[in-house]
C-alpha positions in Angstrom: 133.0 127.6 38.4 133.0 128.8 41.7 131.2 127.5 44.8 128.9 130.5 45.0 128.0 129.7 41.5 127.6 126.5 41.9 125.4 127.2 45.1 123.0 129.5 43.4 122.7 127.5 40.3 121.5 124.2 42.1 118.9 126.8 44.5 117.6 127.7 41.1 117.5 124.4 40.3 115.5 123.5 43.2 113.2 126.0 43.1 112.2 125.5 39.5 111.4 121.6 40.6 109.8 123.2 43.6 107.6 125.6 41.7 106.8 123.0 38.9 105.4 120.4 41.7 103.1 123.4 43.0 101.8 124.1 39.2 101.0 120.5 38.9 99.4 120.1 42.6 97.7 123.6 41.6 96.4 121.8 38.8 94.5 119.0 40.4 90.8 120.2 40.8 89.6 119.6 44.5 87.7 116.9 45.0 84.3 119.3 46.0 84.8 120.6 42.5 85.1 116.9 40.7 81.9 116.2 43.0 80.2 119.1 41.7 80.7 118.3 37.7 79.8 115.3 38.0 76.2 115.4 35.8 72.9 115.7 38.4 74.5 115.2 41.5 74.1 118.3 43.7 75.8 119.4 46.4 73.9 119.9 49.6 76.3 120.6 52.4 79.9 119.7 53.4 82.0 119.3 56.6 84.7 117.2 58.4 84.4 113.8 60.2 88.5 113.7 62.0 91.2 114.4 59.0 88.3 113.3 56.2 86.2 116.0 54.4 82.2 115.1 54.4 80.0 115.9 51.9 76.0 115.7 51.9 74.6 115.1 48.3 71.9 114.7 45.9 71.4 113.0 42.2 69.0 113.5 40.2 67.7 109.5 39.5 64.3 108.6 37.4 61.6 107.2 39.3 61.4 104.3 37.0 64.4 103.3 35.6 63.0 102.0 32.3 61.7 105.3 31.6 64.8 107.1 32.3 63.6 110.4 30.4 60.0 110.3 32.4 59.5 111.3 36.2 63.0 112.2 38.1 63.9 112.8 41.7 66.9 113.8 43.7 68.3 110.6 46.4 70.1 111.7 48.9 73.8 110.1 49.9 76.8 110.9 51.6 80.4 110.8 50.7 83.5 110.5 52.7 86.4 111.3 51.4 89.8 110.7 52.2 91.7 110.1 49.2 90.7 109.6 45.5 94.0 106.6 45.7 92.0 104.5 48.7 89.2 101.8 48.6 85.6 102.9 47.4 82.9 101.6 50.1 79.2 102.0 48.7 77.1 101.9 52.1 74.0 101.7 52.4 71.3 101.0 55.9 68.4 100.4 53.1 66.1 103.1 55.1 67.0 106.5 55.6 70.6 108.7 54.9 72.2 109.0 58.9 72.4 112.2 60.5 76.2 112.0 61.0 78.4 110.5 58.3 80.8 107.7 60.2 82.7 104.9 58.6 81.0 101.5 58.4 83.6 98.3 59.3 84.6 97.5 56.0 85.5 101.5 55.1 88.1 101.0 58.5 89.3 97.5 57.9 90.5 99.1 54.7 91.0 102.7 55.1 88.8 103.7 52.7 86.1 106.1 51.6 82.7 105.9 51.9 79.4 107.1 50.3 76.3 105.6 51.9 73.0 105.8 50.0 69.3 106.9 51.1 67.2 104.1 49.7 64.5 105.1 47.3 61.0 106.1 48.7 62.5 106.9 52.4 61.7 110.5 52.5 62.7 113.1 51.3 64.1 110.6 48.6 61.3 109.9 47.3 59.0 110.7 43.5 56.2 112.9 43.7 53.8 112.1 42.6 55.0 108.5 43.9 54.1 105.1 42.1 54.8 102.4 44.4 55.2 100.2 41.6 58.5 102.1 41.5 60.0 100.4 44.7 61.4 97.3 44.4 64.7 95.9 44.3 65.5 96.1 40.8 64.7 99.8 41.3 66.9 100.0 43.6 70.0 98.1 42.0 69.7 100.7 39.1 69.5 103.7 41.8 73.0 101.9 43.0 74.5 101.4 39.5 74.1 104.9 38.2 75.9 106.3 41.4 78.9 104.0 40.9 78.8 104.5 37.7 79.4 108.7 37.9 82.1 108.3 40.6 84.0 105.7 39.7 85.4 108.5 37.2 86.7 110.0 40.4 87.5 107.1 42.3 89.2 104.3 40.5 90.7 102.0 43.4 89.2 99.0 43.9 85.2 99.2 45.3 83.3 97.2 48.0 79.8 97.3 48.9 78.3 96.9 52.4 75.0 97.2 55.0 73.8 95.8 57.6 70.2 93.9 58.4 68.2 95.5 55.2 71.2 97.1 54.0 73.2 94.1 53.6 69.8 92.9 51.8 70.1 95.5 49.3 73.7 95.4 48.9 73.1 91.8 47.7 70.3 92.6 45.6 72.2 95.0 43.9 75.4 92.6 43.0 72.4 90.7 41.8 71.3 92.6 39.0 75.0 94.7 38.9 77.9 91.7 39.5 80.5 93.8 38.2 79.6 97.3 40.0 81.8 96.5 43.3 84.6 94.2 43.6 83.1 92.7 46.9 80.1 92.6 49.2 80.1 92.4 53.1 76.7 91.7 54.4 75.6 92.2 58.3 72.8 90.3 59.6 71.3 89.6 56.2 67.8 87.7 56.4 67.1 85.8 53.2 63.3 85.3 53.3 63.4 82.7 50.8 60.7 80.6 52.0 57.6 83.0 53.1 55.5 81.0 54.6 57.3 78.6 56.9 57.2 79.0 60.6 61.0 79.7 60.5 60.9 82.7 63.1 58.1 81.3 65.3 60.4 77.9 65.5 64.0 79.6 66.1 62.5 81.6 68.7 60.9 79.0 71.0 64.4 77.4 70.8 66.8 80.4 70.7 69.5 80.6 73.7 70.9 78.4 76.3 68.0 78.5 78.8 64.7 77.8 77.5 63.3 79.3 80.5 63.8 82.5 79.5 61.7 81.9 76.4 58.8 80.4 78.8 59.1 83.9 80.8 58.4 86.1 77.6 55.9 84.1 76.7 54.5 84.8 80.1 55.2 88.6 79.5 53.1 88.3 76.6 50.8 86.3 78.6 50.4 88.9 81.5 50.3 92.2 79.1 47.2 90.9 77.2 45.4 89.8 80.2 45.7 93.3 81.3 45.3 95.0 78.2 42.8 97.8 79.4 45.5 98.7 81.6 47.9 99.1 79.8 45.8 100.8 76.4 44.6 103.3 78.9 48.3 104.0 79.6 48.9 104.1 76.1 46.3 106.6 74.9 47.3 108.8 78.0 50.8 108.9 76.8 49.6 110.6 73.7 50.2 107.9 71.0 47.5 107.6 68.4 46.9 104.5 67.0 44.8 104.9 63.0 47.0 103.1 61.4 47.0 99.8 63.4 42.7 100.5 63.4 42.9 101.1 67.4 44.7 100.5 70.3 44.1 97.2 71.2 45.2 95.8 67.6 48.5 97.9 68.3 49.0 96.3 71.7 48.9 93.0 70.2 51.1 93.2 67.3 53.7 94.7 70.5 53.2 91.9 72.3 53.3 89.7 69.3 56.8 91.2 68.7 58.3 91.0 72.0 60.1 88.1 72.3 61.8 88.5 68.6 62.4 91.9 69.5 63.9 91.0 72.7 66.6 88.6 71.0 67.2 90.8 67.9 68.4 93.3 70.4 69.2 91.6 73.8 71.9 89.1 75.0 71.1 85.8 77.2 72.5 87.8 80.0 69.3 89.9 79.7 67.2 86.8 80.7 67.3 87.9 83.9 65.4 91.1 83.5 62.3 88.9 81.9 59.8 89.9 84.7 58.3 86.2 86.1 55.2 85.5 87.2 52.5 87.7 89.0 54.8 90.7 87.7 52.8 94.2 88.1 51.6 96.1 85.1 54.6 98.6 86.1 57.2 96.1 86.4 56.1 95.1 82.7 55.6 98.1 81.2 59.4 99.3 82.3 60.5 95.9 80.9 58.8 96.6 77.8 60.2 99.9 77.3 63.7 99.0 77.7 63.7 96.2 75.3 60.7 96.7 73.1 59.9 100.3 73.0 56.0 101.5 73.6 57.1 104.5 70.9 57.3 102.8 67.7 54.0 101.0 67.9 51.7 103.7 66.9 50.7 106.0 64.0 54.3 108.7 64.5 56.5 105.2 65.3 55.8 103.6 62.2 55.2 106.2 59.6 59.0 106.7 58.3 59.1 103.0 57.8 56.2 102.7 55.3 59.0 102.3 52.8 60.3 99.3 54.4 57.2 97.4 55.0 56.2 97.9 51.1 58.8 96.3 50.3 58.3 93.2 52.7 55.3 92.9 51.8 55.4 92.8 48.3 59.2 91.1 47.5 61.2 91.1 50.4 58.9 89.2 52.9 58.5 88.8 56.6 58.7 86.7 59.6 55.3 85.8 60.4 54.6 86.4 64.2 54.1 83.0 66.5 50.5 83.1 68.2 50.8 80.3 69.5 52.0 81.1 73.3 48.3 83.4 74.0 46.3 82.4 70.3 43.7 82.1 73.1 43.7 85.9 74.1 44.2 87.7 70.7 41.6 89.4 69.6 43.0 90.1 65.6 44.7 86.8 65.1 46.1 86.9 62.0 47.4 90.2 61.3 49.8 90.8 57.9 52.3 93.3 59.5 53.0 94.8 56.3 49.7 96.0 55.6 49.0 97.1 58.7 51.8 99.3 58.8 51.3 100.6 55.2 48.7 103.1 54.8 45.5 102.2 53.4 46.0 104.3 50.4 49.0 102.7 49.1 47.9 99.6 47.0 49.6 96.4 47.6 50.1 94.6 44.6 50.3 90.8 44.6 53.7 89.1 46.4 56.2 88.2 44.4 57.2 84.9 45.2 60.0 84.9 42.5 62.1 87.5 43.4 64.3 86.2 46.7 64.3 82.9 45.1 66.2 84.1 42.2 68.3 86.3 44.3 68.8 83.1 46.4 69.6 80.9 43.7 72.4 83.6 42.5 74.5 83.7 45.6 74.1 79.9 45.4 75.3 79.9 41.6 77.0 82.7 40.9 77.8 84.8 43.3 81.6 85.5 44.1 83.5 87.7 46.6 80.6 87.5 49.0 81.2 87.8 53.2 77.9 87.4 55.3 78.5 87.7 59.0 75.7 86.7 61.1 74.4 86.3 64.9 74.1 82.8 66.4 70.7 84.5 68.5 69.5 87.0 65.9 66.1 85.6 64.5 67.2 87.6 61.6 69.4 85.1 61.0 66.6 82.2 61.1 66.7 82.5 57.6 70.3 83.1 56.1 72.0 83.7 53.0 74.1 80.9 52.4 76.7 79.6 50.1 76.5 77.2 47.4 78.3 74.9 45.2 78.9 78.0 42.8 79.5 80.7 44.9 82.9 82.0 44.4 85.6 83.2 46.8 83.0 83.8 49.2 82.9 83.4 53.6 80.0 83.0 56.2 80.5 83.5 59.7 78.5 83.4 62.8 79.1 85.4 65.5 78.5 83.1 69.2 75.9 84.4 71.1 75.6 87.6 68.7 72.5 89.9 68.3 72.0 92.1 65.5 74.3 93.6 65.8 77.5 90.9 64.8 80.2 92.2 63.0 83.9 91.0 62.2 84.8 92.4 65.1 83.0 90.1 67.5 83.8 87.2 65.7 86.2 84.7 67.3 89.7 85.1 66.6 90.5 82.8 63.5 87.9 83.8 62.1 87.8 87.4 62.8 91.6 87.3 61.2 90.2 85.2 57.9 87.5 87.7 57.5 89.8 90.6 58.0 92.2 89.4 55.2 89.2 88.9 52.5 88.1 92.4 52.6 91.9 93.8 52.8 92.6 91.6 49.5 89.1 92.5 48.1 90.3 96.1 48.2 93.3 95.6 47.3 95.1 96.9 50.5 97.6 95.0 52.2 99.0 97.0 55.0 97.4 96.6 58.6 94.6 99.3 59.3 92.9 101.0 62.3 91.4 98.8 65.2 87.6 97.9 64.4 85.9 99.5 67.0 87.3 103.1 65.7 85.2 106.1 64.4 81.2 106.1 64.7 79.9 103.0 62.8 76.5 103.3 60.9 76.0 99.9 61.4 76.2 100.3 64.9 73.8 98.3 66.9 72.3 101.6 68.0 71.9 102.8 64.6 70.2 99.1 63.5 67.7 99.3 66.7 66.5 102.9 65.8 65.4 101.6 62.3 63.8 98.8 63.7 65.2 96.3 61.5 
């Protein structure tokens, strides 16, 4: 046989292989048409985030799990997708879907893909008519379970699940009821509010920091504010705000004030100290103090609204930090307030607390829990109260980030530990290769993003 021959042959060759690879790759449906067969999920709208494809969706999910052929409605969630082959992450903030679909830690550390979930009842993911029976965090664990359920038929890698403040909450909650759902769980700033009423919160922040001074000089914010409250309600109800909900301005001023110095750590450093206005301060100096670190915006009837939701829920399972009175119990006129039910509307009924259900969440991570990373801040008042580990929890890491708000992450913890935490979720997941630094791509979990839900 001649060399021509021989030449043409093996280009037919090739191109047969060539075209047969094409037919096959031709074959593969596109991951927006997997998405869209995928029974009642919906999609809503699509787009990019750098080389991965994003997808807004919807799935249909009933309003009361044990009735799954009675009242439905559609919960929003996000996917992002860079390969069907990589790491699952199931994200979730445990308020409302984000705006812009970015990669949470875990979804870098491993290079994987992402779908983060709107929790139930934060509109528009929410029943109508709504029973408010129908949020709590069994609910919710189902709402969880049914989504991984449909796509781990697309995306059969390894899974982890992740949030930060009340999304790590819920991503516990739903291992909880749904162990074998995810593979692992990383949990941000966690609180475990096992214990509701203990003065936890009021004793970790007279304490919290290195200079107790600085605590001394919010208390004398607080202090100040109240004995000047005409002044500054009339600047309030100038500004606009209306205040029906909290039953008047005054009441709203001193749940504000109330909050400050918790507010003021949950967000602020102890390099901030020195911004804490001292004595004799004037009703503008406070005011600007109080908008940069509290925010006179979220404590009126528009502020708290979207976060009825949330405040359900603390009220009636997850519980709350109880606010300390003690530093101006002499100038309240409401002491006493339940912040839950003041921020819920009247209408809603509040069922009786549960006082079972973060004990026996508790007791699981203590027990039974495996593959569990919580990463906390050492000046967080979230962290007060912490989810800790237990003579059965399995395979399982708790850090604390020095000096961290909440906003600690893996990032910002100290090197050895930073590395051990790093590995975890890598072998959780199943990847072993090094992956992008940690602060790359727009985090959900983002400080930022934690301070505009207010929890």
């Amino acid at each position: 046989m001649n060399r021509l021959v021989r030449s043409l042959l093996a280009f037919g060759l090739v191109t047969a292989q060539v075209t047969a690879t094409a037919s096959i790759a031709s074959a593969v449906p596109d991951i927006k048409d997997r998405i869209a067969a995928i029974p009642g999920v919906r999609i809503i709208s699509e787009g990019t985030s750098g080389t991965a494809r994003t997808f807004v969706l919807g799935i249909q999910q009933p309003a009361d799990h044990r009735k799954p052929r009675g009242t439905r409605f559609e919960q929003r969630f996000s996917l992002l997708h860079k390969d069907v082959s990589r790491p699952m992450v199931l994200h979730t903030s445990g308020y409302n879907l984000s705006g812009t679909i970015g990669a949470s830690e875990p979804a870098r550390l491993v290079d994987g893909n992402q779908l983060s979930v709107e929790q139930r009842f934060f509109a528009p993911s929410r029943p109508s008519p709504a029973d408010w029976d129908d949020l709590n965090i069994w609910q919710a664990a189902n709402d969880h379970h049914r989504i991984v359920k449909a796509f781990k038929e697309v995306y059969g890698a390894k899974w982890l699940s992740t949030g930060a403040s009340k999304g790590g909450m819920t991503s516990i909650y739903h291992r909880r009821f749904f162990p074998r759902d995810v593979d692992a769980t990383i949990a941000y700033v966690a609180p475990n509010d096992v214990v509701n009423d203990r003065d936890v919160y009021g004793e970790f922040i007279r304490n919290v920091g290195n200079d107790p001074s600085c605590n001394r000089r919010l208390e004398g914010v607080q202090r100040q504010i109240l004995q000047q409250r005409d002044v500054f309600v009339q600047r309030l109800e100038a500004a606009g705000y209306t205040f029906r909900q909290f039953g008047g301005a005054h009441r709203a001023l001193e749940v504000l004030v109330l909050d400050t110095p918790f507010t003021f750590w949950q967000y602020g450093t102890q390099e901030q100290c020195a911004l804490v206005p001292g004595a004799g301060a004037s009703a503008d100096d406070l005011w600007t103090f109080i908008e940069k670190t509290v925010g006179w915006d979220f404590y009126n009837d528009a502020g708290v609204a979207p976060y009825a939701a949330y405040y359900y829920q603390a009220g009636t399972q997850l519980g709350w930090p109880e606010a300390d009175e003690s530093a101006v119990d002499d100038l309240l006129r409401y002491p006493g307030v339940s912040v839950p039910r003041t921020m819920v509307p009247a209408d809603i009924r509040f069922p009786r607390f549960d006082r079972h259900a973060m004990k026996d969440v508790d007791r699981w991570v203590r027990l039974q829990g495996s593959r569990l990373l919580f990463v906390n801040g050492q000046n967080d008042p979230w962290s007060a109260e912490p989810f800790r580990l237990g003579p059965g929890t399995r395979d399982s890491l708790s850090f604390v980030v020095p000096g961290g708000n909440h906003g600690a992450n893996i990032a910002k913890l100290p090197d050895a530990q930073r590395a051990a935490a790093t590995a975890a979720v890598q072998r959780w997941a199943g990847v072993s290769a090094p992956v992008a630094a940690l602060d790359a791509g727009a985090d959900p979990d983002s400080l930022d993003a934690l301070r505009a839900r207010r929890g």
